[in-house]
N, C-alpha and C positions, 0 to 999 in steps of 0.2 A: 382973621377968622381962624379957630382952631383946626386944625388937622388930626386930631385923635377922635377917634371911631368914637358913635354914639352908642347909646343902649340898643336902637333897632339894629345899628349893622351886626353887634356881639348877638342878638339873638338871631339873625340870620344867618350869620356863618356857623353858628353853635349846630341849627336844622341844619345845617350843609352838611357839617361832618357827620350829623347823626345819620343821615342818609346813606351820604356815604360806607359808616360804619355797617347800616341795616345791610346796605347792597354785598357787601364783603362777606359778611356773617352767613345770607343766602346762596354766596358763590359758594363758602366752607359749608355749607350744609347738603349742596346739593355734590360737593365733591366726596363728604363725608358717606353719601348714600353710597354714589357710585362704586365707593371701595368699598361699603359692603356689600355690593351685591358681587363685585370681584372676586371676595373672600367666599361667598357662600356657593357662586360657580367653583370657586377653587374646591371647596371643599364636598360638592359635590361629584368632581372629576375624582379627589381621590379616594370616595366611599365608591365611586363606582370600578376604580383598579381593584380596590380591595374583596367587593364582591367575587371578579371575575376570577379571582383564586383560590384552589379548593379551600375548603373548610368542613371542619365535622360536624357540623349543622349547615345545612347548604339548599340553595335555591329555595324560592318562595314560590307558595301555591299561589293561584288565581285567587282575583279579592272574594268571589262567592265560595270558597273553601278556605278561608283565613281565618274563622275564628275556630274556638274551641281543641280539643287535644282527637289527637285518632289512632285508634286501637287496632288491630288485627289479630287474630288466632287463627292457626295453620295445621294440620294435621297430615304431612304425607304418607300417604296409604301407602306405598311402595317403599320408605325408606324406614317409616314409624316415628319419624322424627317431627317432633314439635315444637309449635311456636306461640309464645303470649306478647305483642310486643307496642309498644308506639310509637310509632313509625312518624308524628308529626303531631308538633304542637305548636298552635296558631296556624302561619304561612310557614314555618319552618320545618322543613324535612330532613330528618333525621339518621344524617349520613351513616352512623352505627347500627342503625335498624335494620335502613335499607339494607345494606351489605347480608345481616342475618337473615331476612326476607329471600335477596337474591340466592343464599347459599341451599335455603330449605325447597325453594322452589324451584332449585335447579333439574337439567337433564338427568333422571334416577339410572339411567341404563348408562351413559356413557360419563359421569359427573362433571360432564361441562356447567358454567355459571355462567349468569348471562341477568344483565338490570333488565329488571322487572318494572316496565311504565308506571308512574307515577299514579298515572292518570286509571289506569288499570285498579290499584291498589284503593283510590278514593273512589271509583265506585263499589267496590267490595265493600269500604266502609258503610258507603251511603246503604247498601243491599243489607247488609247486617243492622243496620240502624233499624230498616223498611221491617225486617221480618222479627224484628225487638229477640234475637238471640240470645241478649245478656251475656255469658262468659264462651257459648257454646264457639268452637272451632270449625272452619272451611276444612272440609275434607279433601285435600286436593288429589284429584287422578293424573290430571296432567300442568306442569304449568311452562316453564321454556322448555324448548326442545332446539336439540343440536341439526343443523341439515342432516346429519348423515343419519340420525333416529328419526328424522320424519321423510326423508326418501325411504328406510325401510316400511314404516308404516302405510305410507303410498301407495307402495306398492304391495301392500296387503289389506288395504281396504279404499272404497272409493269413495269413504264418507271423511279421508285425510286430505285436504287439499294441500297439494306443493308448493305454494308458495303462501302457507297457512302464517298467521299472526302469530301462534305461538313462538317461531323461529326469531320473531324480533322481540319478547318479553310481551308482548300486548294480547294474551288469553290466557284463559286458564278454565278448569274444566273441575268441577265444582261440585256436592252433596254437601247437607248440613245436617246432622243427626238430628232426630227428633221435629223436621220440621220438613213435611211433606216435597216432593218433587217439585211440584207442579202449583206447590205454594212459593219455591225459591223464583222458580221459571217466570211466573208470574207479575212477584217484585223486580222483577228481570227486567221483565218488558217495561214496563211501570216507569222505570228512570229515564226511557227513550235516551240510552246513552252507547249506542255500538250495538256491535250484533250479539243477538241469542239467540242459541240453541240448545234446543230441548230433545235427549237421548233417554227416552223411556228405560228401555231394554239394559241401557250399560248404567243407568242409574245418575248420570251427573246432568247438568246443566254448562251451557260455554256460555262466556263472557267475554268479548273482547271489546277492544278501545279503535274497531274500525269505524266505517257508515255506521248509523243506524238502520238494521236488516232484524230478520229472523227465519226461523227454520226448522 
């Protein structure tokens, strides 16, 4: 009786190795996955070093302020000095801006500088958008203030609180030409975004990035 393999054994071992082969192929595929997702953890870790160091376009806004470009115009009443500028396009805030921002709206009595919240600057946006300004400029009375200019003012009025938001960049005290008081006050209130205050008499409105309050 022969001894060499029939047709049915050659197509049974032929399935064997196809098998085999299929099982190997799915070991390299699923090892193939694992390193990419190695690679794209890897390369995740290093965009996120990369963030963590300055840049001159730096830090992203929140996704509900990620689209579109943002403008600001400044006008300090105490120094005369002005601003046109955009300060952030898309999520990106615009480290050259800021800085011009921070210099305009600094301390006018002692010229200390001091970052101006972010968060401060997009609702200006948002109030400027509310009250359809077009090119018109914030006329700013106050915006950081150093401790030692708001202990003086403390203690010359009791309408300056001492541990007031201005001293960490988060107020600012505000008129807009051409566009009534108590019309800006209003779109003020409107954003339910921090407190306002409404100063008849000295002519500005406050804005800051605290609770929401008013006054």
């Amino acid at each position: 009786m022969s001894n060499a393999p029939t047709r049915r054994q050659f197509v049974r071992g032929g399935l064997a190795l196809a098998q085999t082969g299929l099982a190997l192929a799915q070991n390299g595929l699923a090892l193939a996955q694992n390193g990419l997702a190695l690679a794209q953890n890897g390369l995740a870790l290093a965009l996120g070093v990369g963030v963590s160091r300055p840049a001159r376009a730096s830090m992203q806004a929140p996704a509900e302020r990620a689209d579109g470009i943002a403008r600001l115009a400044f006008l300090n009443t105490h120094t005369g000095e002005s601003l046109d500028v955009v300060y952030r396009e898309g999520p990106r805030y615009l480290t050259d801006a800021l800085g011009e921002i921070d210099r305009v709206l600094r301390d006018h009595r002692s010229g200390d500088v001091h970052e101006i919240d972010r968060a401060l600057l997009d609702q200006l946006a948002r109030l400027r958008a509310l009250l359809d300004a077009g090119q018109r400029p914030f006329h700013v009375i106050s915006g950081y203030r150093s401790p030692r200019t708001n202990a003086m003012l403390s203690a010359r009025s009791s309408g300056v609180a001492t541990r007031s938001l201005h001293l960490q960049g988060r107020a600012i005290d505000i008129r807009m030409p051409g566009v009534a008081l108590g019309t800006v006050h209003r779109a003020a209130l409107s954003m339910q975004a921090g407190g306002v205050g409404y100063y008849a008499r000295s002519d500005f409105v406050h804005v800051d990035t605290g609770r929401v309050r008013r006054w």
